[in-house]
N, C-alpha and C positions, 0 to 999 in steps of 0.2 A: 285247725290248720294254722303253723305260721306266718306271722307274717313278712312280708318282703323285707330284706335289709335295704335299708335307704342307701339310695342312689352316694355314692361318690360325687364330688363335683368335679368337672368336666374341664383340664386344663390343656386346653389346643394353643393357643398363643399367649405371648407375652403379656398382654394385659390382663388376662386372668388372675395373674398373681394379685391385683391392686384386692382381690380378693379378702385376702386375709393381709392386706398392708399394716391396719391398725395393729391388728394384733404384731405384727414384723417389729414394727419400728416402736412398739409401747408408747401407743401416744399420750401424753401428758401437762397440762399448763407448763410450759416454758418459766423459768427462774432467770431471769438476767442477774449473770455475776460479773462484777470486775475485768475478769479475765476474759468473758466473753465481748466486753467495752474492747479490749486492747486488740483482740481478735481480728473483731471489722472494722477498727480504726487502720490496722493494718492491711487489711484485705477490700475495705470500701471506702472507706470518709478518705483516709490521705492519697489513696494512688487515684483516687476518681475526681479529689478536689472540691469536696462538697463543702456546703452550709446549709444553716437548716431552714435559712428561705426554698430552698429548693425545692420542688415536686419529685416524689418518687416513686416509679412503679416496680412491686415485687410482682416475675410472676412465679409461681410454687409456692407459697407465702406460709406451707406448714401451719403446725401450731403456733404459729406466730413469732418466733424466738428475734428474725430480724427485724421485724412490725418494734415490738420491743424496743429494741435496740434504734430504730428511728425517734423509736419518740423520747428516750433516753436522750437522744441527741438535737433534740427540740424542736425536729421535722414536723411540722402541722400537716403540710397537705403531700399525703402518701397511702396508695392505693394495692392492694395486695390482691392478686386470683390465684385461689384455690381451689380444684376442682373434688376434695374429699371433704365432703361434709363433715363427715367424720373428724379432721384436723381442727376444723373450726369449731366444731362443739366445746373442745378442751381449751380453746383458745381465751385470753382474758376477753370480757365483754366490750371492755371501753375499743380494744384493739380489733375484736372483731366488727365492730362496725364500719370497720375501714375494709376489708373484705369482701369480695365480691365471688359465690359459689358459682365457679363456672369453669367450661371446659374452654381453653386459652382462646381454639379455636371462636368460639359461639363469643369471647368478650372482646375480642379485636373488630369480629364481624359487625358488634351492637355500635362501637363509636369509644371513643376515652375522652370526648372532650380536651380539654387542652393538651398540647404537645407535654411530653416531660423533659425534666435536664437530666434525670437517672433513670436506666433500669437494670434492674439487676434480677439474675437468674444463678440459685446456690442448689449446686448438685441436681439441675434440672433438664439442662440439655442435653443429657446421655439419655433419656428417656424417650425421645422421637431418633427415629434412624435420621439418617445423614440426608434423604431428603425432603424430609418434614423439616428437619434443623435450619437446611438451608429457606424455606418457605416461612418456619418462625422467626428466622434472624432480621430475614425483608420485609415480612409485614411489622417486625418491634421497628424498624427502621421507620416505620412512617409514623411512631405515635414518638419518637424523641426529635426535642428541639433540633436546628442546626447546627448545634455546640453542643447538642446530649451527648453524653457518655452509656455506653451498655457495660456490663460488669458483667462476665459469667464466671462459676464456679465448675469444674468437672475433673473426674479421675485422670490424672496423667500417665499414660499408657508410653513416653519417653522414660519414666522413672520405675528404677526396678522394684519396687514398691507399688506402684500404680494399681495393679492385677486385684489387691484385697479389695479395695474399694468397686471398682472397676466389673467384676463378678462375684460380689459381692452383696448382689441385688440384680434377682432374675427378671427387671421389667426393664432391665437398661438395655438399648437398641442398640447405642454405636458407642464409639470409642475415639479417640481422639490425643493426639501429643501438638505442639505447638504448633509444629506446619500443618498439622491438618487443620486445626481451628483458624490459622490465617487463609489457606483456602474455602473455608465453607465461608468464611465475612468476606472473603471478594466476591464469590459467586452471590451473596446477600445485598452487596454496594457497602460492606465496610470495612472499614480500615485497622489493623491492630496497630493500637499504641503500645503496648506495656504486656510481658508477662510476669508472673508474682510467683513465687514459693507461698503455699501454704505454710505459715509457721504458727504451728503448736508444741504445746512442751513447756515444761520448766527452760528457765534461761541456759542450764548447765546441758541439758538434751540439746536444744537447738545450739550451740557452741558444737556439742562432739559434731551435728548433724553436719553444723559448716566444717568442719576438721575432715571429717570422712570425704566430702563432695571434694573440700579439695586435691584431696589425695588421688577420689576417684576421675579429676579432669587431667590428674599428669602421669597417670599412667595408663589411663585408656585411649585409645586410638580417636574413638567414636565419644564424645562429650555430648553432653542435654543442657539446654537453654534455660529445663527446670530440671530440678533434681528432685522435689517433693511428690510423695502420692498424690495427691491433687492440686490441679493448678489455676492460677487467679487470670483472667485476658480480661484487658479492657481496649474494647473497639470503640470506632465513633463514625459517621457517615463520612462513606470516600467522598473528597471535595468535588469532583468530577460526575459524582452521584453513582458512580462503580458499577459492575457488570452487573448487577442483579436485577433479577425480573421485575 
């Protein structure tokens, strides 16, 4: 008698994908280079205003590549949640112990101890729909100081590039361009200070890139506030303590 072909595994919703994630993304020990220094110098340290007295919380913390990159920049006390074990295994060790394996939900509920003055979220908030986002953006709200800054990272769906990144990973839930992410931080209680271009590229790429945008703001009708496939917000608590629940 033969026997059974093994079952298929069973993909009804979005998060089944995190399934075979490791294998999607090749996870790997992270290599800080140079270029990746200049990266979030431009994308965190200078538009967020840090120094490396400051406390930070990464949540998505990956295999560690921004963990890295804090302590590069001689952040001592910086706190990462990661909910794939998996990431963390490949992770350096000294950085994984700043790591905390848990679903974001289950580490907000336990307590974080002191307030932070950062946190930051890279490529993380498309991964809950728009009203989970709005619910993670108000409970990060209450673990940063009165003068923290939040920093997110996500696919800009204003930029006609946006789409590769954007569906480009079947666990991501919503979608977003600038005025949307200023509406989900009011209905959260925050405020947007700043949006950013992602800039990558040799210097000569990012040059055509500025050439092109500005071409494409004086002859289109309809102009973007970013023009990058993904884009940098940094919010911070509305002064008034904002509409959020």
């Amino acid at each position: 008698m033969k026997g059974e072909a093994p079952k298929a595994m069973q993909y009804r919703k979005r998060e089944d994908f995190y399934g075979v994630y490791d294998a999607y993304k090749s996870y790997q020990t992270p290599v800080l280079k140079a270029k990746h220094v200049r990266w979030y110098d431009r994308e965190f340290w200078n538009p967020a205003k840090c120094s490396s007295s400051m406390s930070v919380l990464e949540i998505g913390s990956g295999t560690g590549e921004f963990l890295a990159y804090l302590k590069h920049k001689g952040v001592e006390n910086f706190i990462g949640v990661e909910q794939d074990a998996r990431a963390v295994e490949v992770m350096d060790r000294e950085l994984a112990g700043h790591v905390r394996v848990s679903d974001v939900w289950e580490f907000l509920d336990g307590g974080c101890g002191e307030p932070f003055d950062r946190v930051v979220m890279l490529d993380v908030l498309e991964h809950f729909d728009h009203f989970e986002g709005a619910e993670l953006l108000s409970r990060l709200k209450t673990v940063m100081k009165e003068d923290g800054l939040l920093v997110i990272r996500v696919p800009n769906m204003s930029s006609p590039w946006g789409g590769v990144y954007q569906f480009g990973d079947l666990t991501h839930k919503a979608a977003y361009t600038p005025d949307s992410i200023k509406q989900l931080g009011l209905a959260a209680g925050l405020e947007s200070v700043a949006f950013l271009d992602q800039r990558r590229g040799s210097p000569l790429k990012r040059f055509t890139e500025d050439c092109l945008h500005m071409i494409l703001k004086k002859v289109l009708t309809d102009s973007r506030e970013v023009w990058t496939a993904n884009m940098i917000a940094v919010m911070k608590p509305a002064p008034d303590g904002g509409a959020g629940p």
